[in-house]
Structure formats: C-alpha cells, structure tokens
C-alpha positions as CSV (number, residue, x, y, z in Angstrom):
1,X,0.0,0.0,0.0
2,X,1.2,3.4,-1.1
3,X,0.7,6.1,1.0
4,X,-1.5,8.0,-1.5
5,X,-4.0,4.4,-1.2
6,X,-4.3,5.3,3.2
7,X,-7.6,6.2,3.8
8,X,-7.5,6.5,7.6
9,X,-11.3,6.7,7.9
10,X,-11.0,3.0,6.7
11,X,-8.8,2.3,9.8
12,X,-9.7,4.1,12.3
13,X,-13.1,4.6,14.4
14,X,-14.8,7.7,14.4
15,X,-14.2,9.9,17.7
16,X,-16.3,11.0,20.0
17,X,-16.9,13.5,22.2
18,X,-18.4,12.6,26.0
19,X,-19.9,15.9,26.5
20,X,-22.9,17.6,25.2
21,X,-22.2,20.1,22.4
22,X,-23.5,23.4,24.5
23,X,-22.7,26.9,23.8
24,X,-22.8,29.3,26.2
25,X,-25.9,31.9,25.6
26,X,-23.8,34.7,26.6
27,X,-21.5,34.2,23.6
28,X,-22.1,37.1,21.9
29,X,-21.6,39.1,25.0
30,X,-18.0,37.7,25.5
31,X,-17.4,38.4,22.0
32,X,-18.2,42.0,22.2
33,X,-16.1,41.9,25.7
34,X,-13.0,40.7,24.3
35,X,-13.1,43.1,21.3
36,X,-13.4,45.7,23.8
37,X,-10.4,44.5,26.0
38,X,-8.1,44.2,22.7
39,X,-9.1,47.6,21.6
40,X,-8.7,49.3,25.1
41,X,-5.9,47.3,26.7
42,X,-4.1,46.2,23.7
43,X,-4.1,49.8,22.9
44,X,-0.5,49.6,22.3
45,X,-0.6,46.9,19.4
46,X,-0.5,47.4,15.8
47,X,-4.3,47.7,14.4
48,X,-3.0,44.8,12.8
49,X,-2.2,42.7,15.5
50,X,-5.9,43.4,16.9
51,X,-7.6,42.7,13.8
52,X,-5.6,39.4,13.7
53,X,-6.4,39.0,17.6
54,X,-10.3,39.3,17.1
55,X,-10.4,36.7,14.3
56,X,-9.1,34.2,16.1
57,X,-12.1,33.2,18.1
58,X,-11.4,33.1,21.7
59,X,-15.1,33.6,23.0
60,X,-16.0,30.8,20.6
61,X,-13.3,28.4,22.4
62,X,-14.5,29.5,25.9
63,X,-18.4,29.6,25.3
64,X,-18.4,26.2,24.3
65,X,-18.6,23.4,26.8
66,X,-16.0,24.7,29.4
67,X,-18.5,27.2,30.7
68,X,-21.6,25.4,31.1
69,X,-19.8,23.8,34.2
70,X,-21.1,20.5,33.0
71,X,-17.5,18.9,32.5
C-alpha cells in the first residue's frame, strides 16, 4: 500500500466527544467583551495585530462546553 491508497477513515473509528455540544448563551456578549479589552488594553498593538487577535475566536473556544460547568 502506497501512502496515497491510506484512507485512515478506513482504519480508524470515528471519535467522539463525551460531552454535550452546548454553547454558552452569553457568547455574543464575550465576544463583544473581548473586542473591547483588545481595543482598550491592547491599545499599544499594531491595528494589525488586533484585527488578527479578534479573528481568532477566543469567545468561541471558551463559550463552548468549558463554561456550562457541565464537565
């Protein structure tokens, strides 16, 4: 077998995840928070930096799962 024939879906199981897939319903809250916090105490950064900061979905990370307090 040539590594271009590996399929790993044909080897190995599927995951899965314990937990419930829950998002916080404050997300969009946090989101606006942390936009706020890079804009007012990351005043220092480039306006690039902060752009690239705000994309990178922290709140997203945070709202899901972890803050329920279900873990």
């Amino acid at each position: 077998m040539t590594p271009e024939q590996f399929i790993p879906q044909n080897y190995f199981p599927l995951g899965s995840y314990p937990c419930p897939n829950l998002i916080n319903p404050h997300i969009d809250q946090m989101k606006k928070d942390m936009d706020s916090w890079i804009d007012h105490d990351y005043a220092y950064l480039p306006e690039s930096a902060r752009k690239k900061y705000k994309k990178n979905g922290i709140p997203s990370m945070y709202g899901k799962n972890g803050s329920q307090g279900k873990l």
